[in-house]
C-alpha positions as CSV (number, residue, x, y, z in Angstrom):
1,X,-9.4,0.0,16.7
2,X,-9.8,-0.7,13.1
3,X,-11.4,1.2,10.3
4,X,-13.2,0.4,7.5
5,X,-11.3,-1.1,4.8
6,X,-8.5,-1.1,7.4
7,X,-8.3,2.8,6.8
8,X,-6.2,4.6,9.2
9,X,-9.4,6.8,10.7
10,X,-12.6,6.6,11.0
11,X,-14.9,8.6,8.4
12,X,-17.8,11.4,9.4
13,X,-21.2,10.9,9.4
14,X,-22.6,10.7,5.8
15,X,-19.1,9.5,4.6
16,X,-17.9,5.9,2.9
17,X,-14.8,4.5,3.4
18,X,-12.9,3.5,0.8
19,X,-9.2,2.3,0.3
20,X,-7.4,1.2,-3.4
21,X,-4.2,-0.1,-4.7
22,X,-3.2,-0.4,-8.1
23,X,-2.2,-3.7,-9.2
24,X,2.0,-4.4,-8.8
25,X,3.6,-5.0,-12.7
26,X,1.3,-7.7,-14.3
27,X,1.3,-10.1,-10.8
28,X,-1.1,-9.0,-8.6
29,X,-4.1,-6.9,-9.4
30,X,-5.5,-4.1,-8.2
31,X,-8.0,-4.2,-5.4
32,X,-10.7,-1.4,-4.4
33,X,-12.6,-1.4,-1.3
34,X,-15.7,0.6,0.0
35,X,-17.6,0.5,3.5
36,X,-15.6,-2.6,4.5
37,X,-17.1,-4.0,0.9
38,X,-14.1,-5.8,-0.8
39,X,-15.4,-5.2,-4.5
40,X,-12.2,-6.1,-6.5
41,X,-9.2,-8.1,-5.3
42,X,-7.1,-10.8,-7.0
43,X,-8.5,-13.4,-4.2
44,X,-11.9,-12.2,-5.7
45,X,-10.5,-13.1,-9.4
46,X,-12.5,-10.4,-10.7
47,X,-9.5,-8.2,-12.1
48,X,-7.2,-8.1,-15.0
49,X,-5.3,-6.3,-17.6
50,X,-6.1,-2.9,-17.9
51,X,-9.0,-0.3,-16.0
52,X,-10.5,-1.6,-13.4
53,X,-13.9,-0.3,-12.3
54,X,-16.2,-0.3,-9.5
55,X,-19.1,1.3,-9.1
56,X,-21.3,2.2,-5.6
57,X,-24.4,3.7,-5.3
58,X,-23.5,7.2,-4.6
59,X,-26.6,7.8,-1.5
60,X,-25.9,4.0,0.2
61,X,-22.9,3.3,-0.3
62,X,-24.3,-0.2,-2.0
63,X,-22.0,-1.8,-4.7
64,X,-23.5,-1.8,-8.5
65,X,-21.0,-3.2,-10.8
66,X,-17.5,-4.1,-11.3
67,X,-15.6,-4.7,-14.5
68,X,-12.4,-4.6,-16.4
69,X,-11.2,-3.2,-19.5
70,X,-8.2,-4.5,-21.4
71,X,-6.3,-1.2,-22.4
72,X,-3.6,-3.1,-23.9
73,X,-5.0,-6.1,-26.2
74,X,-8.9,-5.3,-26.1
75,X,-10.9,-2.5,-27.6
76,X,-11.9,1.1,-26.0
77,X,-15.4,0.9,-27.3
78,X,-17.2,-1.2,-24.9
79,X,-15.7,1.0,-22.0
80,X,-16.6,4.2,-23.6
81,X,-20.3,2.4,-23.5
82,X,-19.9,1.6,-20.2
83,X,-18.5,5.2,-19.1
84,X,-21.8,6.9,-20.9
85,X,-24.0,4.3,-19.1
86,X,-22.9,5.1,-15.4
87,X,-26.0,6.8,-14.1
88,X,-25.4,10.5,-12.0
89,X,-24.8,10.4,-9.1
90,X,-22.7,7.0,-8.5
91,X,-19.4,7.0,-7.4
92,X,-16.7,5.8,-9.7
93,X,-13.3,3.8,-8.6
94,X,-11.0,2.9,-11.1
95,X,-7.8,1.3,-10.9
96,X,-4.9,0.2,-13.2
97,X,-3.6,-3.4,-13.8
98,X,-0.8,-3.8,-15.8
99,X,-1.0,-1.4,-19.0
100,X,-4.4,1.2,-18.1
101,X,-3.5,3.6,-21.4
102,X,-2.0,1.8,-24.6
103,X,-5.6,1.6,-26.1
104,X,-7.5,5.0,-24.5
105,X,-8.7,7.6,-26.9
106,X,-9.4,11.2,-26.4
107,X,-12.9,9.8,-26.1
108,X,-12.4,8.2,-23.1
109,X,-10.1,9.8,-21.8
110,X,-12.5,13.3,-21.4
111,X,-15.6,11.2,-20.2
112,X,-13.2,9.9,-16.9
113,X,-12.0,13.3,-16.9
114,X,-15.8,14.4,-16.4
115,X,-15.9,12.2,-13.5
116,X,-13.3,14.9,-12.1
117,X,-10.1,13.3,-12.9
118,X,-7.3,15.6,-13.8
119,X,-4.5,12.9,-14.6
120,X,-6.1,10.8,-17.5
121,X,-5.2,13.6,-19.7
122,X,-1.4,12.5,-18.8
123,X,-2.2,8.6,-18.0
124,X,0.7,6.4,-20.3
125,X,2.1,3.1,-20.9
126,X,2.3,1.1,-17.9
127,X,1.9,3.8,-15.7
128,X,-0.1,3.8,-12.4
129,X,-3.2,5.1,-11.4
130,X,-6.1,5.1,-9.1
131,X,-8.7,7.0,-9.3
132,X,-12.2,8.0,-7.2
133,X,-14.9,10.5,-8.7
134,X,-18.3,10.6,-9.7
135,X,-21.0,10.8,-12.1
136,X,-22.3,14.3,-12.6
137,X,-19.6,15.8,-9.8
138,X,-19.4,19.1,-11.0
139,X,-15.2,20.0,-9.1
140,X,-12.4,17.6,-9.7
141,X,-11.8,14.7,-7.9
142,X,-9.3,15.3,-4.6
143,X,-9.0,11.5,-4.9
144,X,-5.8,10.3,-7.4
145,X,-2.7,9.0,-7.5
146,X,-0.3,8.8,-10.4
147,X,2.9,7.7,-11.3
148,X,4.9,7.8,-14.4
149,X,6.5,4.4,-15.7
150,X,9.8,5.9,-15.8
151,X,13.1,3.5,-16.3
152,X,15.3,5.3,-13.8
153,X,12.6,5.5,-11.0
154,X,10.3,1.7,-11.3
155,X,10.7,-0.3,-8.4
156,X,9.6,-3.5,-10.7
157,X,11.4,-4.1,-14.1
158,X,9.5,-1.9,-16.3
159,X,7.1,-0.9,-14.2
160,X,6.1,1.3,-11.1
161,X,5.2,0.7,-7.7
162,X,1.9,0.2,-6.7
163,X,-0.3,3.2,-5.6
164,X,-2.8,3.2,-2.9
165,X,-5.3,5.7,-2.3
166,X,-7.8,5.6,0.9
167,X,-10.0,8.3,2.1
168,X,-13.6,9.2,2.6
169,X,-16.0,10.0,0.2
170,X,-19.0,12.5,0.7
171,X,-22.1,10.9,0.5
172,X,-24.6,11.9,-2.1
173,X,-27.5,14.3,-1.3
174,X,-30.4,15.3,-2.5
């Protein structure tokens, strides 16, 4: 049989489905999938340099917005705007292309660690990360995956491998 988002099992009532990859060195970008909902890919061309973001309705599962923040060349501001608009209760997928840290701040940094992250604290040059919390969760997220861009260990010149994530999220009550 196959799963949503080609997940190895199936979810539990009042679950989504979601699988990510971080994007591989600065060739292909990352790609985040929930309920069978392809809501970033390469093929999509709605990805680049940076954080990655997708955002689902936390009670239908629904898709609300995706976008991309260059965390190398651009600016943190308009992502720190768009991290104190996300309303409660949505859920929040993020994803690194590339370089996800170069530009962060301790500003933005804490508002994704309010969405229960525990390694943007730690997030560097290069490195890889993907990343599944929420908007007003209240424990940290048992959704992450990091690695360190680390000379001895990439499997790409100067960067990491790619890090995929899938699981299945709780769905929001009331």
């Amino acid at each position: 049989p196959r799963y949503k988002c080609g997940i190895s099992k199936a979810c539990p009532e009042k679950h989504f489905a979601f699988k990510m990859a971080s994007g591989a060195a600065n060739v292909v970008g990352p790609k985040i999938c929930v309920e069978d909902n392809v809501l970033m890919s390469g093929v999509k061309n709605n990805v680049g340099r940076g954080i990655n973001v997708a955002l689902v309705n936390g009670k239908t599962g629904e898709p609300i917005d995706t976008k991309f923040f260059d965390m190398w060349g651009g600016d943190v501001a308009p992502f720190i705007e768009f991290l104190k608009s996300i309303q409660d209760g949505t859920i929040v997928l993020m994803g690194t292309y590339d370089d996800g840290a170069t530009k962060l701040n301790e500003e933005a940094r804490k508002l994704i660690a309010d969405l229960g992250s525990t390694s943007i604290t730690n997030l560097g040059f290069r490195d890889n990360w993907v990343f599944c919390g929420g908007k007003g969760i209240k424990t940290k997220s048992p959704f992450e995956q990091h690695i360190k861009n680390n000379k001895d260990t990439n499997k790409y010149e100067g960067w990491p491998e790619v890090v995929e994530m899938e699981g299945c999220i709780p769905q929001k009550q009331d």
